[in-house]
Structure formats: C-alpha cells, structure tokens
VEXZAKOL-830225 format. One record per residue (C-alpha): residue number from 1; residue in one letter; x, y, z. Coordinates in pm, whole numbers, plus 50000, padded with zeros to 5 digits. Layout:
N
{pt NUM; A; {X; Y; Z}},
...
This chain:
85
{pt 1; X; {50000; 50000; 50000}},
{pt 2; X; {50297; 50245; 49926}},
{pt 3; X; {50160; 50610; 49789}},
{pt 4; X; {50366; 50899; 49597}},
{pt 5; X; {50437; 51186; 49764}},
{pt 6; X; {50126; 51305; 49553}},
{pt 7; X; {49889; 51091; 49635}},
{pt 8; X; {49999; 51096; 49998}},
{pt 9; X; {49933; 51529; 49996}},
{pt 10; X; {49600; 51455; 49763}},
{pt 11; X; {49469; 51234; 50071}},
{pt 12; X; {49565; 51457; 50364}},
{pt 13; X; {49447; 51810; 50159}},
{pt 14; X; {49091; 51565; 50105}},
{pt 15; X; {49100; 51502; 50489}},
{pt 16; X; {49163; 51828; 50605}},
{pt 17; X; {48900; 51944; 50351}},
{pt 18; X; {48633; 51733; 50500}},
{pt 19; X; {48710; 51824; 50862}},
{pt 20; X; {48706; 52197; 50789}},
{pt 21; X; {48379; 52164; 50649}},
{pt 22; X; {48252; 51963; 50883}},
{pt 23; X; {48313; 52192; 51188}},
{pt 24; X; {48188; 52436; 50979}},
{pt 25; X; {47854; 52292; 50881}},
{pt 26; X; {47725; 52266; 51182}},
{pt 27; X; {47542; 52492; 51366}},
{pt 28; X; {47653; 52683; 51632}},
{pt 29; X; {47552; 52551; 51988}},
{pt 30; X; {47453; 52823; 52231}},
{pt 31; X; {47434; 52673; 52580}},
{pt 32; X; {47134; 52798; 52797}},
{pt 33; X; {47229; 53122; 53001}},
{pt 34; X; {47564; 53130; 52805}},
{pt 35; X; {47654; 53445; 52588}},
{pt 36; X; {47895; 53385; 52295}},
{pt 37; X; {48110; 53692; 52233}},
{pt 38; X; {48302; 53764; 51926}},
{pt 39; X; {48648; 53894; 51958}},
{pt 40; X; {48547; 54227; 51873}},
{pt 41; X; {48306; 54237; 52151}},
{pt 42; X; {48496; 54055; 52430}},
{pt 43; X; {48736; 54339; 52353}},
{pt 44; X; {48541; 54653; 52370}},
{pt 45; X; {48358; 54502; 52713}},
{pt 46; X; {48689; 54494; 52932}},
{pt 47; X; {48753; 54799; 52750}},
{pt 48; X; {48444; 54913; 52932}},
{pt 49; X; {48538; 54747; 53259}},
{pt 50; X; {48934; 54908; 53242}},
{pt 51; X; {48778; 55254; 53135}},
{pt 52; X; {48513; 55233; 53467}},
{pt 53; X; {48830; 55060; 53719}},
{pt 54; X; {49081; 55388; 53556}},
{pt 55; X; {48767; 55636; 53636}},
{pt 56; X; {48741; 55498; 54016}},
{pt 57; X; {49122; 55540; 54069}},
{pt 58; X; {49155; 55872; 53937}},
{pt 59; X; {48829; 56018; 54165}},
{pt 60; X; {49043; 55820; 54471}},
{pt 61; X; {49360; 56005; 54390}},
{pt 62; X; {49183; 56341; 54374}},
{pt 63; X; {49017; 56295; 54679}},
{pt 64; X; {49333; 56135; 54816}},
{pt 65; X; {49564; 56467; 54708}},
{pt 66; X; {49305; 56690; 54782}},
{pt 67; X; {49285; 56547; 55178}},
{pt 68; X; {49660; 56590; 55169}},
{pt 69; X; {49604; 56953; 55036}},
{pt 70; X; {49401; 57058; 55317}},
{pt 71; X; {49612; 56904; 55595}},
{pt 72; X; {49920; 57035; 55486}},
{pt 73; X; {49710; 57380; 55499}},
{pt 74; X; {49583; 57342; 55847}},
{pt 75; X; {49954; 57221; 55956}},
{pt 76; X; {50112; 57590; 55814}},
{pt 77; X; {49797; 57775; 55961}},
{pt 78; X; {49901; 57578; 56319}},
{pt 79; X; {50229; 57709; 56269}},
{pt 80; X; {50206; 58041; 56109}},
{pt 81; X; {50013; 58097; 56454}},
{pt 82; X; {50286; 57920; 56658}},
{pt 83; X; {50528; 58177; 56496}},
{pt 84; X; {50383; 58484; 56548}},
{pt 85; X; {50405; 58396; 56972}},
C-alpha cells in the first residue's frame, strides 16, 4: 500500500478538507444562560470594565491629594500661629 508523495498530499488536503467543512457545517451551539462573544466584543467590554476601574482610581487620587492639600494647609495655619508667639 505504498503512495507517491502526491497521492499521499491529495489524501491529507481531502482530509483536512472534509474536517474543515465539517466543523463548519454545523450549527453553532449556544448553551442555555451562556453568551457567545466575538472577539470584537469581548474586547470593547473589558475595554468598558478598564475605562470604569481607571475612572474609580483617578476620583480616589483626587480625593486622596486633595485630603493631603488641606492638611498640609491646616499644619502651616498651626504654625504660622505658633510663629507669630
């Protein structure tokens, strides 16, 4: 049962062929409850997610800096008064 190189590529291009086509004959299964995303969309939603986790940091650091601001100011205000004694 000894095939030419020829033959031998005919039959695995024929197999691969049929196995392409038959994962892609068949419909897709969508499993109760289960969303399929495409790439595209799987993308753009932790997109979303990153974009809401960035805006909750930032509004932390400003409050964060802006607590700092107004200690530091009371601190020279305590001391500005300590001075002037």
């Amino acid at each position: 049962m000894s095939k030419s190189l020829e033959e031998a590529i005919a039959i695995i291009d024929s197999i691969t062929a049929s196995d392409y086509q038959s994962h892609h004959d068949r419909a897709p299964t969508q499993r109760k409850g289960i969303m399929e995303l495409d790439t595209h969309s799987a993308i753009l939603a932790q997109n979303k997610l990153l974009t809401q986790q960035i805006e909750a940091l930032t509004k932390k650091i400003a409050n964060f800096l802006n607590n700092i601001t107004k200690v530091d100011h009371k601190k020279h205000i305590k001391l500005t008064k300590f001075n002037k004694f």
